[in-house]
C-alpha distance (Angstrom), angle and dihedral (degrees) to the residues before:
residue distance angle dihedral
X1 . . .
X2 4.14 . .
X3 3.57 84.2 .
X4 3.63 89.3 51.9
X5 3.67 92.3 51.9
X6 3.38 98.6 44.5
X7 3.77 94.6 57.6
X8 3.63 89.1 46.1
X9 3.86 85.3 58.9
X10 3.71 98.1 45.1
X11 4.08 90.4 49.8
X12 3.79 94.3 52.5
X13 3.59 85.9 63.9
X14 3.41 107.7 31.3
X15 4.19 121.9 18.3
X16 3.80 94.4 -152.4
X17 4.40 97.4 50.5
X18 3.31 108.3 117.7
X19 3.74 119.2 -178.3
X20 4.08 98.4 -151.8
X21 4.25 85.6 61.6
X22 4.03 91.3 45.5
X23 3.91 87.3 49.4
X24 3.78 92.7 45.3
X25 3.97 95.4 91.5
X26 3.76 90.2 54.5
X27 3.67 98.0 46.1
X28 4.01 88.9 46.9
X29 3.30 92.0 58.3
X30 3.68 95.2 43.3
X31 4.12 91.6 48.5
X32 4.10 83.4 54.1
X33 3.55 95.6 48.3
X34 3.92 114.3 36.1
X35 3.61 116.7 82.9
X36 3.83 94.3 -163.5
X37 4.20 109.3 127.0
X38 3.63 92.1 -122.8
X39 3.93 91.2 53.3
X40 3.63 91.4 47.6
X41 3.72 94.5 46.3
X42 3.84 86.0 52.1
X43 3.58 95.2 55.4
X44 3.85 92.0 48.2
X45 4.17 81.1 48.8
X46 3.79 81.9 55.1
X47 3.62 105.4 53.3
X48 3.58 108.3 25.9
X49 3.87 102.8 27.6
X50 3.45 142.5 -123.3
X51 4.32 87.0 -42.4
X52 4.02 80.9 58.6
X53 3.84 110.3 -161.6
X54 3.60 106.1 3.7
X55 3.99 96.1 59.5
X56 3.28 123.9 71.3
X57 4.06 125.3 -70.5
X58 4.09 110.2 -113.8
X59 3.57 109.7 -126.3
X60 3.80 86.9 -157.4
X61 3.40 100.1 49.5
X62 3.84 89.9 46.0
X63 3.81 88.1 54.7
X64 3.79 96.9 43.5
X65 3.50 87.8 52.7
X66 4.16 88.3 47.1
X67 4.09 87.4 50.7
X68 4.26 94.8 48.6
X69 3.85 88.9 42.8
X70 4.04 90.2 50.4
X71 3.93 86.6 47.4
X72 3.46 91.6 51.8
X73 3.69 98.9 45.6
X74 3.64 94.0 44.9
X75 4.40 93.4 44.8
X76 4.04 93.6 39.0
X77 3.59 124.4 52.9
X78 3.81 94.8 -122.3
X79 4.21 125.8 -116.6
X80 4.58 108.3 -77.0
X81 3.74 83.7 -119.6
X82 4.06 89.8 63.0
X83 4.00 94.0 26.2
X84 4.03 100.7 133.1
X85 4.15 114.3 -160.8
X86 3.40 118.3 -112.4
X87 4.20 101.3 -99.1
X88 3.80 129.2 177.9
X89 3.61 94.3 -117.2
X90 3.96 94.5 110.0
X91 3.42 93.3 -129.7
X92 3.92 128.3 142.5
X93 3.57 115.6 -90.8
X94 3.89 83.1 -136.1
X95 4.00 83.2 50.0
X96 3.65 88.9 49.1
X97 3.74 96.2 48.2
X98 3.81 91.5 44.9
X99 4.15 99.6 52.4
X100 4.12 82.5 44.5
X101 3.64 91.7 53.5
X102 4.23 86.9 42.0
X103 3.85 96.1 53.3
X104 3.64 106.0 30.2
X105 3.71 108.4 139.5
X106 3.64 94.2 -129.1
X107 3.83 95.3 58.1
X108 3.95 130.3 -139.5
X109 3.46 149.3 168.5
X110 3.23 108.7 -38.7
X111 4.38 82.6 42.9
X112 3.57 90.4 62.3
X113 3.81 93.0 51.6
X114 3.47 95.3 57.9
């Protein structure tokens, strides 16, 4: 029901808001992050479709996804566990927070799509 009310809110004042695309940072980051089997399955859902793996990867999804994960990284201070130092490489913080996510020893999500 918040949701509900929320978007009620948002389309008083403006008749394009949409509540699903202001969340979509948040739950990029979360579909990148959580190692859970449904969240993985999700993400596969999300780039490859309803077939999942054995159809073909969306290139727009995929950079969609890339584009709310950057806005969340570079709105939200991100999670200690994925908190990249400050370097002089000139890259992104989204960049940053995306190749940390990529090669973290541990794996995840976004390991297991790859």
């Amino acid at each position: 029901r918040a949701f509900s009310v929320l978007e009620g809110i948002g389309l008083a004042s403006d008749p394009s808001y949409s509540i699903a695309n202001e969340c979509y940072p948040f739950v990029a980051r979360r579909l990148l992050t959580d190692r859970s089997e449904g969240t993985r399955k999700a993400l596969e859902q999300l780039l490859y479709g309803a077939d999942g793996p054995n159809a073909t990867l969306s290139a727009e999804r995929v950079q969609q996804l890339g584009e709310a994960f950057a806005t969340y990284t570079t709105t939200v201070v991100p999670p200690t566990r994925y908190r990249v130092a400050t370097t002089s490489s000139g890259l992104p913080a989204g960049v940053r927070e995306a190749l940390k996510i990529a090669l973290a020893p541990e794996g995840g999500p976004l390991q297991d799509i790859l």
